[in-house]
Structures are given as structure tokens and as C-alpha cells.
N, C-alpha and C positions, 0 to 999 in steps of 0.2 A: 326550674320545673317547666316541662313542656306543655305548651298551648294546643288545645283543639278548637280551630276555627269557626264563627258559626256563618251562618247564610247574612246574615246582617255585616258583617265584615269584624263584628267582637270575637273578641276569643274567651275562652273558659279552660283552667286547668282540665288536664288530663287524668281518669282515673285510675290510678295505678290497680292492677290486677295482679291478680300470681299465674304467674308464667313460667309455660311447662319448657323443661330443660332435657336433655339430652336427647338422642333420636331413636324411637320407636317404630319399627316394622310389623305391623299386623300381617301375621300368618296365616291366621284363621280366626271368623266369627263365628260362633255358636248363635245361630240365631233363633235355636227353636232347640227344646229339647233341658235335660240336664245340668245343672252347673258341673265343669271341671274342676277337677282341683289339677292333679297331676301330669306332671308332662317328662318326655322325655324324648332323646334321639340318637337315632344308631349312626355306627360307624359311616353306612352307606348315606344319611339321608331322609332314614323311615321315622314317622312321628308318630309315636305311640304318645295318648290321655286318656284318662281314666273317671270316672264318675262315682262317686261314692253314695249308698243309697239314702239322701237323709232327709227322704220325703218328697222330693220327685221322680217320676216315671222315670225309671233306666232300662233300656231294651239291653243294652252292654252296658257293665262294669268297665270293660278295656278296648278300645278300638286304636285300629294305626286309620291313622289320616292319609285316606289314597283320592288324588283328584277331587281335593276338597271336600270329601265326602268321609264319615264315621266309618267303619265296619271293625263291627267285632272282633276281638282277638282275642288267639288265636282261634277263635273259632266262635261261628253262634252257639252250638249247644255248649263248650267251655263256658258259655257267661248264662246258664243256665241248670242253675243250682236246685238240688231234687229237696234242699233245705235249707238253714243256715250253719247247718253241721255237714255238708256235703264233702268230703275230702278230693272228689275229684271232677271240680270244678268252682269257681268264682263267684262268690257270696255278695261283696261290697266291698271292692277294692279304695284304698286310699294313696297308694302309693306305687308307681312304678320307675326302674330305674336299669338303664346299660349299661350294665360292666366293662371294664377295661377287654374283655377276649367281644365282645361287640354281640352278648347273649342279656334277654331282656326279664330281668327281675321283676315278679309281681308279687306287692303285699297284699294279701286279703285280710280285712278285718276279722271277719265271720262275725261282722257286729252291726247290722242294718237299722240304721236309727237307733244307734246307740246299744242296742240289746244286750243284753249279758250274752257273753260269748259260750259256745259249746265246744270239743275237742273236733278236731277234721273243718271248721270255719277257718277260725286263725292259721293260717299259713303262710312258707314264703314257696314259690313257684319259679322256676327258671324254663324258658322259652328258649330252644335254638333259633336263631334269626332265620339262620341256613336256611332250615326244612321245616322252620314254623310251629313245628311238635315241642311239647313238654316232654322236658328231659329231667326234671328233679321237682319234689315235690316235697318238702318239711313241713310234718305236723308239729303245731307246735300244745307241750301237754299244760293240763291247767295250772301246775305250778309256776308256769312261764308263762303263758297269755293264762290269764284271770280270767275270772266272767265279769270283771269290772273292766280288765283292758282293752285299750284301744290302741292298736297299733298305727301308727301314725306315720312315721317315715325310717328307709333305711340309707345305710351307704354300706360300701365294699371296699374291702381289702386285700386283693390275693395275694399280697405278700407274705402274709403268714398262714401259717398253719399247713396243713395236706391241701389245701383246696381252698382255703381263701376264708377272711372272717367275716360276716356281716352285723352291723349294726343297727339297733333299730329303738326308735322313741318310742314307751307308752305314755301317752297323752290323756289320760284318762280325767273325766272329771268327775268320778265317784267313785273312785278309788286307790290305789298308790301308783304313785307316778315312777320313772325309773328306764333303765339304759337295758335292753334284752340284745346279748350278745351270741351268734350262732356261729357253729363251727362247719361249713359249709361242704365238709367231707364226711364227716360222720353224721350231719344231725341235729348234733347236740346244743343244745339251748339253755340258756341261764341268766339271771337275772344280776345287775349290775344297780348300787345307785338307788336303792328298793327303799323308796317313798324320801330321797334325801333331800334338804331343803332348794337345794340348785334344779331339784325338779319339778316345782312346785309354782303352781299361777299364785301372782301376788293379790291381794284380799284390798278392798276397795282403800282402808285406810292407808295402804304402802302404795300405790298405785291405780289413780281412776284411768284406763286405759280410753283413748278417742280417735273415732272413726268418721269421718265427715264431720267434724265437730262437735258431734255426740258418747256422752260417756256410754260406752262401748258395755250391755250388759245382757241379761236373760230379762226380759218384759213381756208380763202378762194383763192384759186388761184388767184393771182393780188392783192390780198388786204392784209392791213396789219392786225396783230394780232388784235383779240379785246379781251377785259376782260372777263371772263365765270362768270357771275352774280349769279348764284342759292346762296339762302341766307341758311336758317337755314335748315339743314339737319339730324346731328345725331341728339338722342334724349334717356335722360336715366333718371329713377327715382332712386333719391337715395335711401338709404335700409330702412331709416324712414320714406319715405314718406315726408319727410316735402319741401325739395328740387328737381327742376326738371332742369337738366344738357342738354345743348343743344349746338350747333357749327354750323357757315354759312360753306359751304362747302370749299369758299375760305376765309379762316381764321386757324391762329396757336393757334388761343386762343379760349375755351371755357367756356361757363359764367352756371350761376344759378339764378334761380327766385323761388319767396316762392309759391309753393303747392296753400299756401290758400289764398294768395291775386289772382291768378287766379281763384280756385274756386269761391272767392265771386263775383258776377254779382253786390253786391251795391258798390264797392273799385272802387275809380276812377283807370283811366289809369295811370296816375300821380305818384298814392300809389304804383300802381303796377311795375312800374317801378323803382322806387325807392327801391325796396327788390331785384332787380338784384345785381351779383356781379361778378365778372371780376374772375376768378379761376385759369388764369396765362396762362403760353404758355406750349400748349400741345406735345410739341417737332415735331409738322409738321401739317399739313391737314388731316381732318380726313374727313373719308365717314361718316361710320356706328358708333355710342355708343351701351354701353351694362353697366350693372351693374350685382352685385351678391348682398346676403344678410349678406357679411362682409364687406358693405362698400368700394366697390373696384368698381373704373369707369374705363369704357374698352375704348380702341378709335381704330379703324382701322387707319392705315398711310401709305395715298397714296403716301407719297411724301419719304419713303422708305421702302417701299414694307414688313410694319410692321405691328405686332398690339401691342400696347402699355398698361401698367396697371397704373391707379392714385391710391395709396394707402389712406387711410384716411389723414396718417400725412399730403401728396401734392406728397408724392416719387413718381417720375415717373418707372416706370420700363418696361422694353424691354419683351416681351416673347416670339415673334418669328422674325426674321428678317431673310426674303427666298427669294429669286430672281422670283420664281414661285406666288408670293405674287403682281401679278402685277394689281392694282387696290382692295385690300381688300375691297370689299364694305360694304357688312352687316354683322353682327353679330348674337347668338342667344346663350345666355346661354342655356343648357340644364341640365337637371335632372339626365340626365345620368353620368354627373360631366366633360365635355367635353363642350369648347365652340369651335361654330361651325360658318365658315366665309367662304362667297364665294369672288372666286376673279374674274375679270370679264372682264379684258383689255380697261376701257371704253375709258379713254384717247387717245385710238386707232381708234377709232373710225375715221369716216371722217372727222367728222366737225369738230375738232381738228387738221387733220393732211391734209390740205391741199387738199381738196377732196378724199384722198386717203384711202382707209378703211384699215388699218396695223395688224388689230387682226388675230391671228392664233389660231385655234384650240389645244389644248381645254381650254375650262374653266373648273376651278377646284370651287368644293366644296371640303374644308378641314374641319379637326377639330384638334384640340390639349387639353393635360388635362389641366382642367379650375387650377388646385391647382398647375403648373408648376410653379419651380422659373424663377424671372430672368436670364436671360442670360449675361455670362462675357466674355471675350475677355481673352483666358490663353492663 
């Protein structure tokens, strides 16, 4: 054991600490203003995050980060919704994401503090980068966003279909959880996975979920803990395409279901449930997934302030683990060869803590190089 010396010429053991591992590049602080959840980044370079409304002031739902500064996007009146049913414009975004053609996906809830959703809220949005304008707009109808859904996260896949299929988690915590799969030429929209156990936050007895050392719950002043329910939250395509990797937010384990029993609209629920598969325990709670095109599943870990790599074999491996890491929420491989993760202190929030709101200034958007090894303990 190593010695700390003192002014008297004794010495006294050293206190061992935990100590942040891998290397973190702050992009951007948020120092005033919205938690982020969502991040992502274009072909060229452009940083698009996103705000979702759940109880602070949001001037934009979506801004690109130019010269360290926010600004709306695509536009200010875009993030200037005439309601929560507004079909053409941006409600309370939770998710945004770049396609492979380098054109930027935006999910809108149409669920602002949670609300039960209306028809023309929930949508998914594509942005040309090119020329900035909104080029495609999916309403999605209430038998596919719910008034209990919350649409949480998507990914893409243009390798099938006319135009490519998109995926997307509802996360709902008071109502069925479930895989909403879109066919991004026509439209058309459907439900995948509709309330199936793999979608489902675990209940205090199967899992006390911990965040800064605390069991991780909903608290109110007088009352005791309850369980934080939101179901299926990351969400990631593996690099063939054939599998789609998904996690409840409260859960250590995340599963995989087949690509194509979801695309097909004639495969009962039945079949399709039946290509699930249990993929093990991911070493903690994750927010956000992420994949690359070597077969590597990303998971953000809220519950030590990590983000973790699944190698093809099942290897898990560590690649950052930072104290500043508090709430990793989303993910965003980029092209630049950098994957990029904001953190967001949600767990601080009030409704977690008592009525108390505990988040400090600021939030970080990081990034670190996507080709880092693991990290070891010398």
C-alpha cells in the first residue's frame, strides 16, 4: 500500500478512491438552460440535441450546435407548436438521429410532461441537411402511438423495404410498452412486441435500480418510493441487419428480436415473439444503445456512470467510467470515428428526489474515440 507523507516526516496510508478511466472530451456545456437528452451528428460535422419538455423552459425542442451556441432547428417557428397535436411542427422531441444518406431524423413525442398523446403530436420528421427543409413528415394514428405512448428512441435501416425501415421504443410508464416499426415509403406504422415481458421496467422486488448510490425511484414528500416503470428504451440494429437489440430502462438485461418477423405484418405476435432472445446481463441499466458496423453493441450505464462495449463474442467491455458520466443518456456513433454521449443528471431531477430538484449546472455533451480499448485497473 502506498504512503502519503505528512509535514512531520510520518507517513499515513493512502485513500484509495475510484478513479475515472477512459478519456473524455467535453464538446459542449450546457450551462444554463434545458436538460439534453439527445444527440447526434452529420456526415459533415453538424451537432444536432434536442430537449424534451419535462418541466423546464424549452425555447427549442431541436437545435444544431453552431459556434457553441444552441439555435433551433430547423427553424424557430418549427419548434413552435400552435399545440400538442400540431402536425406541422415540434411538440417535445426526445429523440434525434442521422441516417446513413446523412438526412436528420426527428422523433416527436407529442407527449410534454408525459401527457397523453393526440393524433398530429407523435411523429417521426426527416430534415434534408442539404437545404435544411423538411422533406417527410409520418403521422403516426392512435392505434400505434397510444395516448399512453411515449416514443423514446429510433434507428434505421435502408436496407429493406422501398425506402428504408425504421424502429422505434415506446417507453411508456402507464401503459404497454412495445417495438413500433415504420415503413418509411409508405407510412405505414405498426406495433411489434405489444406489452411483451422483454419490454417491461423490472418492479422493485426483481431489481432495486442505483444512481449515485441511491435506489433509483419516483419520491414524493410523505410518501414512500414507488417503482420508475418506463419500459423499452435503448434501441440498436445490429450490423447485419438481421437483429434489433433493445433494453427497458429499468432492467440489467437486454434482449434481441428478428428484423424480419417484425417487418412481416402476416407473422403472428406469437412467431414473433418467439425469435426474442435473452442476450444476458449488461453489467447495469442502460439509457441509450448504439451499435457500429464491426458488430459492437454500445449501452450507456447509469448505474456507474459508464458506457460499456458488447463485443460479438458476448465480451463486455468498459470504455469510460468518469464521475462527470452522471446520467449517460444517448449515444451517437459518428463518422468522424468518435462516439458521442450526453450526460444529463436526470435522476436529479425532482420527481426522483423528493421534490427537490438537485441537478447542477452543467450538462455535458462528451465524446471519446469510438476504436478506444478497454480500460484496466494497473
Amino acid at each position: 500500500m502506498s504512503n502519503a507523507f505528512l509535514g512531520d516526516g510520518t507517513s499515513r496510508p493512502t485513500v484509495p478512491t475510484d478513479t475515472a478511466r477512459g478519456s473524455l472530451e467535453v464538446m459542449h456545456t450546457f450551462n444554463d438552460g434545458p436538460m439534453p437528452t439527445g444527440v447526434s451528428v452529420s456526415h459533415t460535422g453538424r451537432i444536432f440535441v434536442n430537449f424534451p419538455k419535462w418541466g423546464d423552459e424549452v425555447p427549442a425542442t431541436v437545435v444544431e450546435l453552431v459556434d457553441g451556441r444552441p439555435v433551433p432547428y430547423p427553424s424557430v417557428q418549427y419548434n413552435q407548436p400552435g399545440s400538442d397535436a400540431d402536425p406541422d411542427a415540434l411538440v417535445s422531441v426526445q429523440s434525434i438521429v442521422v441516417d446513413p444518406l446523412d438526412r436528420l431524423w426527428i422523433l416527436d413525442t407529442g407527449s410534454p410532461m408525459f401527457q397523453p398523446t393526440q393524433r398530429g403530436g407523435p411523429k417521426l420528421v426527416c430534415v434534408d441537411l442539404t437545404t435544411d427543409t423538411v422533406t417527410q413528415t409520418i403521422l403516426f394514428e392512435q392505434d400505434v402511438a397510444l395516448p399512453t405512448t411515449y416514443l423514446n428512441d429510433v434507428r434505421f435501416d435502408l436496407r429493406q423495404g422501398g425506402g428504408g425501415i425504421a424502429y422505434i421504443t415506446d417507453s411508456s410508464d402507464s401503459g404497454p410498452n412495445g417495438i413500433i416499426v415504420v415503413d418509411l415509403a409508405t407510412g405505414e406504422a405498426w406495433r411489434r412486441l405489444h406489452d411483451h415481458p422483454s419490454t417491461k421496467a423490472l418492479p422493485f422486488a426483481e431489481m432495486a435500480p442505483m444512481a449515485e448510490g441511491r435506489v433509483f425511484a419516483e419520491r414524493s414528500p410523505g410518501e414512500p418510493p414507488q417503482p420508475v416503470k418506463m419500459g423499452s428504451d435503448g434501441i440498436a440494429i445490429s450490423h447485419d441487419g438481421e437483429r434489433l437489440w433493445y433494453c427497458p430502462l429499468i432492467s440489467r438485461r437486454w434482449y434481441s428480436v428478428a428484423t424480419s418477423a417484425l417487418r412481416d405484418r402476416e407473422m403472428s405476435d406469437e412467431y414473433v415473439a418467439a425469435t426474442v432472445a435473452d442476450e444476458g446481463d449488461k453489467g447495469g441499466a442502460a439509457d441509450g444503445l448504439e451499435s457500429d458496423d464491426q458488430g459492437r453493441i454500445y449501452s450507456t450505464n447509469w448505474e456507474h456512470n459508464a458506457v460499456l462495449r458488447r463485443l460479438p463474442s458476448g465480451e463486455l467491455q468498459t470504455l469510460v467510467h468518469d464521475e462527470r458520466l452522471l446520467w449517460p443518456d444517448t449515444m451517437s456513433v459518428a463518422t468522424d470515428g468518435y462516439l458521442y454521449v450526453t450526460a444529463n443528471q436526470l435522476h436529479r431531477q425532482d420527481k426522483y428526489q423528493d421534490g427537490e430538484d438537485l441537478r447542477v449546472y452543467p450538462y455535458h455533451l462528451f465524446r471519446f474515440p469510438i476504436d478506444a480499448g478497454p480500460v484496466l485497473l494497473r
